[in-house]
N, C-alpha and C positions, 0 to 999 in steps of 0.2 A: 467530883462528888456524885452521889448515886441522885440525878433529876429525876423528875417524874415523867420524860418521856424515854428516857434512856431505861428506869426500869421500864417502863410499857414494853417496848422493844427488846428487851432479853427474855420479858415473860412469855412473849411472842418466840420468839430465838428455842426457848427452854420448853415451849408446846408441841412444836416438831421435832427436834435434835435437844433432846435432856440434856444428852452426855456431852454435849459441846459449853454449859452453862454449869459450871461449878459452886457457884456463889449463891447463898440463899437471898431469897428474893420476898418481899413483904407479900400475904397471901390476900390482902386486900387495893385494891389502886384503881384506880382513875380509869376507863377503858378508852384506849388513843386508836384499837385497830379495830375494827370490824374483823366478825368469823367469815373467812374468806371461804368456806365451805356451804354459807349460808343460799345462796341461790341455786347452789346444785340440789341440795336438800330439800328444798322448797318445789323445785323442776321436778323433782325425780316423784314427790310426794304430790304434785299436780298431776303427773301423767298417770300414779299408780292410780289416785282417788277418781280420776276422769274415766277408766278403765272398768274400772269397780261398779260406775254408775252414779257416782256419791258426788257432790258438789264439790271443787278446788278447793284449794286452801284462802282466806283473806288475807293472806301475807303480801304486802306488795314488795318486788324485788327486781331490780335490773341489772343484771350481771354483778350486782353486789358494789357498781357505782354511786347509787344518788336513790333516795327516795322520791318520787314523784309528787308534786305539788298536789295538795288537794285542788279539785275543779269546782273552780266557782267559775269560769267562761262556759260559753257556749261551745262545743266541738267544732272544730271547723269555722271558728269566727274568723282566723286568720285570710279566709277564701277570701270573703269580702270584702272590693276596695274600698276603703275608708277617706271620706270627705278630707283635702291637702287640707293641714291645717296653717299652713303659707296662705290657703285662699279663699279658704271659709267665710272672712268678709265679703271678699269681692264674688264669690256666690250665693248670699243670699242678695245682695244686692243685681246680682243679675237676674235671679228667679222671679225679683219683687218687677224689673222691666220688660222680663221675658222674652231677655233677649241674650244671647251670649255672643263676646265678638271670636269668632273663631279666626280670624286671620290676622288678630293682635300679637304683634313682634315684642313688647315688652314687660305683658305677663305671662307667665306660663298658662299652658290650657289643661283644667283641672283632670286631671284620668278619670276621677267619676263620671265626667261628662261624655267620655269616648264610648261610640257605641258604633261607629262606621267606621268600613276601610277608608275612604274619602276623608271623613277628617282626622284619619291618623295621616294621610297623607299632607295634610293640609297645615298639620299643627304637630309635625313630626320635630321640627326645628323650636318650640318650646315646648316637649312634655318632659314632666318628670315624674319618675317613678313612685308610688303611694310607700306612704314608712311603714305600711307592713308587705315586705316582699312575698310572702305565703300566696297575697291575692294575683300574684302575676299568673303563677303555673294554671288558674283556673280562668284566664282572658285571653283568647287567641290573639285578639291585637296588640297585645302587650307583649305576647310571646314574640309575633311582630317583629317590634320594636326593640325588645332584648336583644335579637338577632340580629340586628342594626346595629347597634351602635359597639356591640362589643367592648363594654367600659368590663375590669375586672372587676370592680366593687361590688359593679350589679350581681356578679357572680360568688361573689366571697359572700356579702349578703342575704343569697339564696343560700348558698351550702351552709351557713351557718345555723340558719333557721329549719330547712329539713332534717338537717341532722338530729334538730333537740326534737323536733315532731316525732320523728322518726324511734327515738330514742324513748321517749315519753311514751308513746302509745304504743307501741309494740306488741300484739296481746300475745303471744308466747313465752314473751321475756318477762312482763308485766304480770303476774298472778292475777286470778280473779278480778279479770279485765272484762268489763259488763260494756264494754264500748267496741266490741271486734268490728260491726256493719260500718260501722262510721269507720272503722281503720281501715277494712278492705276499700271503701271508698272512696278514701282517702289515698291508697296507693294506687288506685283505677283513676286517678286525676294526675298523681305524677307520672305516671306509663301514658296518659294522651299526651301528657308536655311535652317525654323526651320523645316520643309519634313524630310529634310536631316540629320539635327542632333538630331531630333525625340525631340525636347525641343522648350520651345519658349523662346524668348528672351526677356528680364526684361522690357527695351526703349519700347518696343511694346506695354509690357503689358500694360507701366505708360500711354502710348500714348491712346490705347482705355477707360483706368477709366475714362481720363480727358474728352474725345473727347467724347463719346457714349450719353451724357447727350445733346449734342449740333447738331447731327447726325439727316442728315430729313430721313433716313433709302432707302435715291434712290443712292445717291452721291457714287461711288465706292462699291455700295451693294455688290457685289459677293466677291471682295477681302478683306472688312472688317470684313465677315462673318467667312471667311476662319481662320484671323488671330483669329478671337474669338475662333478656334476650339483648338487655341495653348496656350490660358491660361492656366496656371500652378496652379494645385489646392493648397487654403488655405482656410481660416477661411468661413464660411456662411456668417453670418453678411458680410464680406466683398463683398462675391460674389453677393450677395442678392442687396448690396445698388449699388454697382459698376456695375455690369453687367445685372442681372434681370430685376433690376427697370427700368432702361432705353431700354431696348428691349420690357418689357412688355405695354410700352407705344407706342413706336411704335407695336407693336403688336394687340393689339388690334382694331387699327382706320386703319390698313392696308389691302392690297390685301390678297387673297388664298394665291397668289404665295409666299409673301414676309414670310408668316407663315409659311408654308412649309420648307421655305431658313431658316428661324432663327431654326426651330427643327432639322433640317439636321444639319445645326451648331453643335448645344446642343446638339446631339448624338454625333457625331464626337468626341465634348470637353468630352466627359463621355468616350468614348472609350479611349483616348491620357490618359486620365488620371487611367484610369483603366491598359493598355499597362502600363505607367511606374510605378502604384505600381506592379503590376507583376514582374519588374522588381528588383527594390527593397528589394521584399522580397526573390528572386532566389540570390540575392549579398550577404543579412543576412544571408540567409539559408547556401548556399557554405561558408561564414566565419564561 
């Protein structure tokens, strides 16, 4: 029988290719698809009115995924680690003695408390990670300590949470995004992590294949250039359609300056990736 999402989908069907849809269709229904045309319209209508002088559009739009929550957080509240809530008793009880045991084997030692390499050293054997992962990429000790213990969750964890950062905040993809400072420095703290742990992280990766094709090459240039230099080498075909194609586009119709910043990049990404197969083959070799 004719449902209401099965019509949805042939009025869809009947908006591109008529002539493959025969059957008349109720001219009133239910709307099941978003116009999939709607963020390039929006793109195209941001870049022209920015052009012109004239303020953006207020449309908010991200690749025609998801609407973004309205913000009632503070930006960036993720950074900060947040008191374990496993130990919340037993730290205010410790602040009331003024005293914390740091070399107790049978609670954990709270990560708010960690502020030296000594006693990450010391209380490496019970810390556990704050439940918001956000706050690791901005604590060197932590980054530390990630790089110890090599659990995947820690990592699945992280990627799942940059990504939606990532995703959310975007001010290119995002219209009439009044939050850009906070977003450049926002990816000026993922670029010291992956510094730090000499790798890039996967969220980032996915984040520039998807974003780079959409990118007017001014929007946060310097820190997205940075992150470029942390992709993680694979296949050509991949890097060629992902990364090239859309650089070489702006590339060409662009400044001195902005060609310079994309080879400096592209060195950089040849160096990281040169660094860890050196790596690599020093670990084979020693096994």
């Amino acid at each position: 029988g004719m449902q209401s999402h099965l019509q949805a989908l042939l009025s869809l069907y009947k908006l591109f290719c008529p002539e493959q849809v025969t059957i008349t269709l109720p001219g009133k229904m239910k709307t099941y698809f978003k116009n999939s045309e709607g963020p390039w319209k929006a793109a195209i209508t941001a870049v022209r009115q920015r052009n012109q002088g004239t303020s953006p559009l207020s449309q908010v739009v991200f690749l025609g995924t998801c609407q973004p929550q309205s913000r009632k957080r503070k930006w960036n509240a993720q950074l900060v680690i947040p008191a374990s809530s496993t130990n919340t008793n037993n730290l205010e009880e410790d602040r009331e003695k003024n005293h914390v045991y740091l070399f107790s084997t049978n609670e954990s030692f709270p990560v708010e408390q960690l502020r030296t390499f000594p006693q990450l050293l010391q209380n490496i054997h019970c810390l556990e990670f704050p439940s918001q992962m956000g706050s690791v990429i901005a604590n060197p000790l932590l980054l530390h300590y990630m790089n110890c213990v090599k659990d995947e969750s820690i990592y699945l964890r992280l990627y799942y949470w940059m990504g939606q950062m990532l995703q959310e905040e975007c001010t290119w993809c995002v219209v009439d995004n009044p939050y850009e400072e906070e977003f450049k420095s926002f990816l000026e703290t993922v670029y010291k992590a992956e510094c730090f742990l000499q790798e890039g992280f996967s969220a980032c990766e996915e984040f520039l294949y998807k974003t780079l094709p959409l990118w007017d090459g001014f929007c946060c240039r310097s820190e997205i250039l940075r992150l470029v230099s942390w992709i993680p080498l694979s296949s050509f075909s991949d890097i060629k359609s992902y990364l090239y194609d859309p650089l070489a586009q702006l590339f060409f119709t662009s400044s001195i300056y902005f060609k310079c910043s994309v080879l400096e990049s592209l060195k950089e990404l040849l160096q990281n990736w040169l660094n860890c197969n050196v790596i690599q083959v020093d670990l084979e070799f020693s096994s």
